[in-house]
Phi, psi and omega in degrees: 000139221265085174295350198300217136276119154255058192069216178264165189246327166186169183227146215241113152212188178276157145223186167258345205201112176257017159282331157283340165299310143015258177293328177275348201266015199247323191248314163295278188294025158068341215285178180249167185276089194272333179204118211245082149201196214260161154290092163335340177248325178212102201258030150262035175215118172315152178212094191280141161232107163267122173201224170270178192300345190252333217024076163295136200300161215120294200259336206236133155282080175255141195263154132245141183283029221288068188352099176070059151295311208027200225285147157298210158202122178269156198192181162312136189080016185227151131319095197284311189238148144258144191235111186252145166295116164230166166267148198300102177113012198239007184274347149314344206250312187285346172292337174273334203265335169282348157310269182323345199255349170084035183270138171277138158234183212199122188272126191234205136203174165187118181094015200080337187260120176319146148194157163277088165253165191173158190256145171289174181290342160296326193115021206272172169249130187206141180257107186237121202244154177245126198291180131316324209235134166286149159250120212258007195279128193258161207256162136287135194230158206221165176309312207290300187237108180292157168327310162330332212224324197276119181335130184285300222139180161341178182201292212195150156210140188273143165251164154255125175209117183324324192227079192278007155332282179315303205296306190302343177285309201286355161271023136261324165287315180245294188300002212357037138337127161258167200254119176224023146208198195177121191216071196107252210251343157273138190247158181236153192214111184235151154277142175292323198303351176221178206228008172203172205019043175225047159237131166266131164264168191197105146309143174234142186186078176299327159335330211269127185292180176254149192286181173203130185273166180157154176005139115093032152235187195269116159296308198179135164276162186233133168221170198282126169216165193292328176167180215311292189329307198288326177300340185252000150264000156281330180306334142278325206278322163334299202291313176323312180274006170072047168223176193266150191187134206258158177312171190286141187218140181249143208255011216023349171278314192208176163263133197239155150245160169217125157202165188247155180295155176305353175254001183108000165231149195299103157275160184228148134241134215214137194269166157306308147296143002248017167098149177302333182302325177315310185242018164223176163275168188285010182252337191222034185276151205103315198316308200233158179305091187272122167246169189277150196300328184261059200215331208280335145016305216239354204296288165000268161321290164338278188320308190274061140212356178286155167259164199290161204226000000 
């Protein structure tokens, strides 16, 4: 059995308006909508899961929608950029269809890999990169955006950090990341146990003011592991390094730790069990509103304060 990290499991963030959160990552970006339920802590706000037809850890993005919040600022101590997988040739079809959609995009590279960067309506930073290595994971594709054509998953996700030291021991020290470029102030940090979603890149801008969440930022990255067991000894090796890490908290798709690294952002780590599957079928995973058990109570009320969609 597979003990490691195994690169990321999701990335967590805001938006303001969840019906336009909605409509771009489902309908401009293609993903499929894998899971339709609540903020477990303030359960008048949808908590959106975007991914692959299964939603593989990898693969999924989830909002909080938080109505008239408005924009955050990313800065030091936050996840800044997501770097999502495209195929090689295919950055011709998002640069036009992200046109059509009134997304500005930016011809970039970093490391050698072509990539499209540009902001969501909110403000968040993305990356659609064409890897070094093709990534072979097949996506969900839609008439609009074909197989062909179509978002993998991860890629990569960037921190801005004053200092990359501290953040760089626990990836490499408890998470086994190795360090395999450097290019300035970025560092890129990848794990071996998997072969997609395993690079961390790292900014280092001791300059760089501090972020604030809030619209169009990163809440917490998530990163992966095969299942409780592997969770709860990482969950010594946390402590063991002298930082706070919260008891196992179940999330009903997976299992979580929370804690935050020495530069300020929120890591989660999270299992593979049991999957999106549990309470929809693989066909109709998204259709309905799932709420957490001490929630269902509650539907009623839920529903009429959720915004319409």
């Amino acid at each position: 059995m597979n003990a490691n990290i195994l690169g990321l499991h999701h990335i967590t963030a805001i938006s303001d308006n969840a019906k336009r959160n909605l409509d771009f990552y489902t309908n401009a970006l293609g993903l499929r909508l894998v899971k339709k339920t609540v903020n477990f802590d303030d359960p008048g706000t949808y908590h959106f899961y975007f991914g692959n037809k299964q939603g593989t850890p990898g693969t999924v993005i989830t909002f909080f929608p938080w109505e008239g919040i408005g924009p955050g600022k990313n800065g030091a101590g936050m996840a800044t950029h997501i770097g999502y997988a495209i195929p090689d040739g295919s950055s011709g079809f998002w640069k036009e269809r992200l046109a059509q959609h009134h997304i500005t995009t930016e011809e970039t590279e970093i490391f050698g890999e072509k990539m499209l960067s540009f902001n969501d309506p909110d403000g968040l930073q993305l990356h659609l990169v064409v890897p070094a290595h093709p990534d072979g994971r097949k996506p969900w594709s839609t008439q609009e955006t074909p197989q062909d054509v179509a978002i993998r998953g991860f890629h990569n996700v960037t921190l801005t950090l004053r200092n990359r030291k501290p953040t760089a021991g626990i990836l490499t020290d408890i998470f086994g990341y190795s360090l395999s470029e450097q290019a300035g102030n970025r560092y890129r940090f990848v794990t071996d146990a998997i072969d997609t979603a395993n690079m961390v890149d790292i900014i280092e801008d001791p300059t760089a003011p501090v972020g604030r969440n809030a619209a169009g930022t990163n809440h917490h990255i998530a990163f992966r592991v095969k299942n409780d067991d592997i969770l709860m000894e990482f969950r010594e090796k946390v402590l063991k390094a002298g930082l706070d890490i919260t008891p196992k908290i179940n999330r009903d798709y997976f299992f979580s730790l929370y804690f935050r690294e020495p530069g300020g952002v929120l890591f989660e780590l999270a299992t593979d069990n049991p999957g999106f599957t549990v309470d929809e079928t693989l066909e109709n995973l998204g259709t309905a509103l799932k709420l957490p058990k001490r929630y269902e109570s509650m539907r009623n009320k839920i529903e009429s304060v959720l915004p319409e969609l």
